[in-house]
C-alpha positions as CSV (number, residue, x, y, z in Angstrom):
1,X,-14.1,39.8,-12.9
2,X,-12.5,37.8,-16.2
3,X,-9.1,38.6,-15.0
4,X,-9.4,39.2,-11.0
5,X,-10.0,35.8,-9.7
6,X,-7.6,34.0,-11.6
7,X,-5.3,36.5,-9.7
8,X,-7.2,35.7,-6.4
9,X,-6.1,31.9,-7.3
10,X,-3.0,32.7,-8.6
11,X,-2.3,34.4,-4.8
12,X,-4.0,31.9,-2.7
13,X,-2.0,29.2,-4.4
14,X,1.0,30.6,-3.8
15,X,-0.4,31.0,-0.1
16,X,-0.9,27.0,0.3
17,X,2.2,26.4,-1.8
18,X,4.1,28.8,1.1
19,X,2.9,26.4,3.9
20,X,2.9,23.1,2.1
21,X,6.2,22.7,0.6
22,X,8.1,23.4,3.9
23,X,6.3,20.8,4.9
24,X,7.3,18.5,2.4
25,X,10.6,19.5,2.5
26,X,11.4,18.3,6.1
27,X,8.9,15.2,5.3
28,X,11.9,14.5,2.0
29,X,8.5,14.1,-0.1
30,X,10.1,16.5,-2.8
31,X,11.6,13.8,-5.6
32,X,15.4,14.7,-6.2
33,X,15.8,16.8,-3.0
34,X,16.8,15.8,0.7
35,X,16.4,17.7,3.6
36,X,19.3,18.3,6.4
37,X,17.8,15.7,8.2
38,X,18.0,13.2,5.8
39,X,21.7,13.8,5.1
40,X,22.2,13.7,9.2
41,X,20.8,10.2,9.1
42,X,22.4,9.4,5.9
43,X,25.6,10.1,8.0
44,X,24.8,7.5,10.4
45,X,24.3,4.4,8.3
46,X,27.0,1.6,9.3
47,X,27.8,-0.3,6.0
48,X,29.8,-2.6,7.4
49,X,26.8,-5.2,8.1
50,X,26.9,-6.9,4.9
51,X,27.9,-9.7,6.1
52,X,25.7,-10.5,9.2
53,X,22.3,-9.8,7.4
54,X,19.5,-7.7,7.4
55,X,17.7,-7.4,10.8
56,X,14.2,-5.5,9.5
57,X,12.2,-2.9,11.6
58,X,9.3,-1.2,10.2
59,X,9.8,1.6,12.5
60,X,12.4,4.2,12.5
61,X,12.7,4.8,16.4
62,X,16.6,6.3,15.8
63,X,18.1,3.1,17.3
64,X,19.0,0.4,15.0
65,X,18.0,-3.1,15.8
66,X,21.4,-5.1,16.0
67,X,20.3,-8.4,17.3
68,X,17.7,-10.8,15.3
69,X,14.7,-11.2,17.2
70,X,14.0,-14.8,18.8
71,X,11.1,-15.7,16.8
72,X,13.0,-14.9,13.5
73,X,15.3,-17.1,14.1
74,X,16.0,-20.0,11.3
75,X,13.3,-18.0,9.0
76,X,15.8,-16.6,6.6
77,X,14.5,-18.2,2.7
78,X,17.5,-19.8,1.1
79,X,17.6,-20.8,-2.6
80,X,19.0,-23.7,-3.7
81,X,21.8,-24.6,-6.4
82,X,19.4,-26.9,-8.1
83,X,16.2,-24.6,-7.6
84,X,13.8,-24.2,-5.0
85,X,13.6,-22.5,-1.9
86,X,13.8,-23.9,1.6
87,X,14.2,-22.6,5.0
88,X,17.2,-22.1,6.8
89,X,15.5,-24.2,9.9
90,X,15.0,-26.8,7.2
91,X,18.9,-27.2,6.4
C-alpha cells in the first residue's frame, strides 16, 4: 500500500495536469509562454497612437475604442513644471 497510492497520485495528477494546462495555455496563464492567440492579437496592436493618448476600456470586445468618450473629456491629470497636479478642464 506504501508504494501504490503515491502511484495512484502520481497518475491522477498527471490526469488533472492533462486537462488543466490546455486550459491555461489558451487562457496565456503560463508565465514565459503565449498562446497563438495571443501572438494573433499581438499582430494587431497599432503603435502609432502615441501621440493622441490612451483611450482605456476594461473590456476586450476585439474592437478598439478610438474616440474618448464624452464624459472623459478634460479629465486627463496633468503635472505641473513647478509641482502639483491639475486637471486638463482646469487649464
Amino acid at each position: 500500500m506504501d508504494k501504490l497510492m503515491p502511484a495512484v497520485g502520481g497518475v491522477i495528477g498527471l490526469w488533472a495536469a492533462s486537462k488543466i494546462v490546455p486550459v491555461m495555455y489558451h487562457w496565456d496563464l503560463i508565465p514565459g509562454v503565449a498562446s497563438p492567440a495571443y501572438w494573433e492579437r499581438a499582430n494587431k496592436i497599432k503603435y502609432n497612437y502615441y501621440t493622441e493618448g490612451i483611450v482605456y476600456s476594461p473590456y476586450d470586445t476585439g474592437d478598439p475604442i478610438r474616440e474618448m468618450p464624452p464624459e472623459c473629456a478634460g479629465k486627463m491629470m496633468l503635472r505641473q513644471k513647478g509641482g502639483g497636479w491639475k486637471l486638463q478642464s482646469e487649464m
